[in-house]
C-alpha positions, 0 to 999 in steps of 0.5 A, spaced: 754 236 857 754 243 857 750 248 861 748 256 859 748 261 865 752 261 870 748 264 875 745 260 881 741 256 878 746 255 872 751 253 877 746 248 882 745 244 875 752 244 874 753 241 881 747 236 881 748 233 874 756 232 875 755 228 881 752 223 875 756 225 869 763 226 866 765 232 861 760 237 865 761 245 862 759 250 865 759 257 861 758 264 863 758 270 859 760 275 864 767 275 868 763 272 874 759 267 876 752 271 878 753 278 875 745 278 874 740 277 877 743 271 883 746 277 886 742 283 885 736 281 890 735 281 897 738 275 898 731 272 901 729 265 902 722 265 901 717 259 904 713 258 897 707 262 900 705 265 893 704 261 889 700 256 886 698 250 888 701 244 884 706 250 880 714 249 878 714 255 883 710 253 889 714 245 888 722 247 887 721 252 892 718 249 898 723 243 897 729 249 895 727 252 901 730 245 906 735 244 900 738 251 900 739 250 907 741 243 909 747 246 903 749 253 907 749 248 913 753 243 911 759 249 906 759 254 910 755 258 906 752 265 911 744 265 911 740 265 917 733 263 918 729 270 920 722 268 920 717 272 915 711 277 917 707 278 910 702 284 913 696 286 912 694 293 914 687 294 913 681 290 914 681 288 907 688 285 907 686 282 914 681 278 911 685 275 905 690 272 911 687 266 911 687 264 904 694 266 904 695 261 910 690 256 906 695 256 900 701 256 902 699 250 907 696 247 900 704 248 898 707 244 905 709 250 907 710 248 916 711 253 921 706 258 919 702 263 924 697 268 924 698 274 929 695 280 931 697 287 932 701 285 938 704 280 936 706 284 930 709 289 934 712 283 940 716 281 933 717 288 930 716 293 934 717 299 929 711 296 925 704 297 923 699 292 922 692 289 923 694 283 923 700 278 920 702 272 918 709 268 920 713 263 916 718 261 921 721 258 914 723 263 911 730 266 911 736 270 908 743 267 904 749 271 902 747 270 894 754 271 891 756 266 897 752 261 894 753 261 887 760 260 888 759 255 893 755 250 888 760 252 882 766 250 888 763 243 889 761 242 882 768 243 880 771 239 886 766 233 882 770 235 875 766 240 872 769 245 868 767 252 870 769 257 864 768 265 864 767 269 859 765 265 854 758 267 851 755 262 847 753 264 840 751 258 836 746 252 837 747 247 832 743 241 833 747 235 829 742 229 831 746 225 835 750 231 839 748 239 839 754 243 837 755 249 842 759 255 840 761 260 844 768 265 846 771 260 849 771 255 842 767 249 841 763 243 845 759 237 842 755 236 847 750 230 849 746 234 854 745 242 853 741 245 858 739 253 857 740 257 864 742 263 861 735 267 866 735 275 862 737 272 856 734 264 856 730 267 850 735 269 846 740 263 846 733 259 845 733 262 840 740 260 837 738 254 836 732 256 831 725 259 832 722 257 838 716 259 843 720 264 848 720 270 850 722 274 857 720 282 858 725 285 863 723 288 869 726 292 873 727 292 881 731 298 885 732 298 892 734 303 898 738 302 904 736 306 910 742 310 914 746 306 919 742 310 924 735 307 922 737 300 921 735 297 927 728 299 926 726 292 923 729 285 926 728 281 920 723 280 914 717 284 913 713 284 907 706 287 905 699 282 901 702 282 895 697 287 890 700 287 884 698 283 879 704 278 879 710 283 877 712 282 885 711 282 892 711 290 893 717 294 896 718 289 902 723 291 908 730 286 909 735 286 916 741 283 911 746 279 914 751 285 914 746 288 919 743 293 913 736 294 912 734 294 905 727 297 903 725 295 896 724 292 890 719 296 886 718 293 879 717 296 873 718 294 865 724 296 861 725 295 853 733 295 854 736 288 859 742 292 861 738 297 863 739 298 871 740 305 872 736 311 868 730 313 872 730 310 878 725 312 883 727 317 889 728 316 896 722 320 897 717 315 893 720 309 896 719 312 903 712 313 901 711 306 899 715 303 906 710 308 911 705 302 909 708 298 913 714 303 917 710 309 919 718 312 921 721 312 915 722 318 911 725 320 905 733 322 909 734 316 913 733 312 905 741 312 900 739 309 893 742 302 893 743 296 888 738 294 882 736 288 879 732 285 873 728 280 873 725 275 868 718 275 866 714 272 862 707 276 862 707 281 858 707 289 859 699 291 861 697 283 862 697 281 869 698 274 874 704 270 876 708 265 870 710 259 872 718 257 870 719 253 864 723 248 864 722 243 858 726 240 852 726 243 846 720 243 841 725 241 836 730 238 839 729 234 845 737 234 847 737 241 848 733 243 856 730 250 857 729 254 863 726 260 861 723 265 866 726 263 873 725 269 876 723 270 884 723 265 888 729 262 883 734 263 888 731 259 893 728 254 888 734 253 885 737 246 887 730 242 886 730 245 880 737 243 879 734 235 881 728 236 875 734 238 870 738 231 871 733 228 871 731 230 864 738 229 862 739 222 864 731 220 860 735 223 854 742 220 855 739 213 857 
């Protein structure tokens, strides 16, 4: 079996599919595991409040959520469980509360509370708020930590994990699908394209198919070593933007940082992670919502990342994650648009993959 991308979900599948199997590949274009979008995040554990009911996304995370812990627990991998505060700040937003608990209790979301002014003050005091909803669930992982981790138990399981080995050529050949890549050929049984930003592109590989991902860009700001103690954990605005994110939210990072951001926003190019980033001054603006104290100055331009979206520029609303075989060929599994909550959702998604893998190698 071979599987394209090792990020962390890439690298989730690889250890989940070599407990049940032999001869396990992993490629990874980049010189290391997790160069993407796995480690240019804001490390955060998400309870699956967000999405719908019934969706990949709302299933994979809420079960993803205990997983990732239960794994961090039991490999030393460093996170720690924050809680969330989701603010509304004003009465409209403050009436929409209660369909965001409604749906995140619809999803098996436990530990979910609404809190008054008060009580968003009591949790963080440097907050502005009407009124908030608490996740106890959700939390905060060192992600390049994680990738690592499942690539070491999958390696300790026998699978091969190989860098700088771009794949350039599906061929599928009836009985096994015929991968080339930098690192020389593999005939494989099982292909399974985890390859996040450029999931579309190796679809393609093998032919035509039905893909396609629209960058979108996400910058964040890290606030001055004095300022860093104006937010404890996790505080995020109601979400208003159509699907392209959860909006410039507020991240005490387990090194103690405070990370203010992403914003989102379309670019033509994938590897675009630096022409014309936003100020210091927008981002403040966009954080006063909730962190009426920050200013332009207490803000340092940070990392960037970019995501996989499946909805085009202009049109609006939330896409599932796709994962399915192949249209022309069943042996080939696609994972295509794993953006947020990916990270989180990552080994339950790894648990569907092998089992799509085992219908085809029974």
């Amino acid at each position: 079996m071979v599987i394209i991308g090792g990020g962390v979900v890439g690298c989730a599948v690889a250890m989940e599919v070599s407990k049940r199997w032999d001869d396990v590949f992993l490629l990874e274009q980049m010189p290391r595991l997790g160069m993407g979008a796995s480690t240019r995040n804001s490390g955060v554990l998400h309870a699956g409040l967000y999405y719908t009911p019934g969706s990949r996304k709302a299933r994979h995370c809420v079960r993803g959520n205990r997983l990732t812990y239960e794994f961090c627990a039991a490999h030393g991998v460093e996170h720690r469980r924050t809680g969330k505060l989701v603010v509304a700040t004003t009465e409209e937003e403050a009436a929409e509360l209660e369909k965001l608990r409604a749906k995140a209790q619809k999803n098996g979301v436990e530990g979910l509370r609404l809190v008054d002014r008060a009580g968003i003050r009591k949790r963080e005091p440097h907050v502005e708020g009407r009124a908030a909803l608490e996740a106890d669930s959700s939390g905060i992982v060192a992600s390049e930590e994680l990738v690592k981790a499942y690539a070491r138990v999958a390696a300790g399981q026998g699978a091969s994990v190989l860098t700088r080995a771009r794949v350039t050529r599906l061929e599928p050949l009836g009985e096994y699908v015929r991968v080339g890549s930098e690192a020389g050929e593999i005939e494989a049984l099982v292909v399974v394209n985890a390859a996040g930003l450029y999931a579309d592109e190796v679809a393609q590989l093998a032919g035509p198919r039905p893909y396609k991902i629209y960058p979108v860009r996400g910058e964040y700001c890290e606030a001055v070593k004095a300022k860093a103690g104006m937010i404890q954990g996790l505080v995020y605005p109601m979400p208003h933007t159509g699907g392209l994110s959860l909006g410039v939210h507020l991240t005490k990072t387990l090194w103690g940082t405070l990370l203010v951001g992403p914003t989102a926003r379309y670019v033509e190019n994938k590897e675009d992670y630096e022409e014309g980033r936003e100020s210091p001054e927008e981002f403040a603006r966009k954080a006063r919502r909730l962190l009426p104290e920050i200013t332009a100055e207490d803000l340092r331009p940070a990392y960037t990342g970019i995501r996989a979206k499946l909805v085009p520029p202009k049109e609006t609303g939330i896409a599932d994650f796709v994962i399915e075989r192949d249209p022309e060929d069943p042996r080939i599994i696609h994972l295509v648009g794993i953006e947020s909550p990916g990270l989180t959702s990552a080994p339950s998604i790894a648990e569907e993959v092998a089992e799509l893998a085992g219908e085809t190698l029974s």
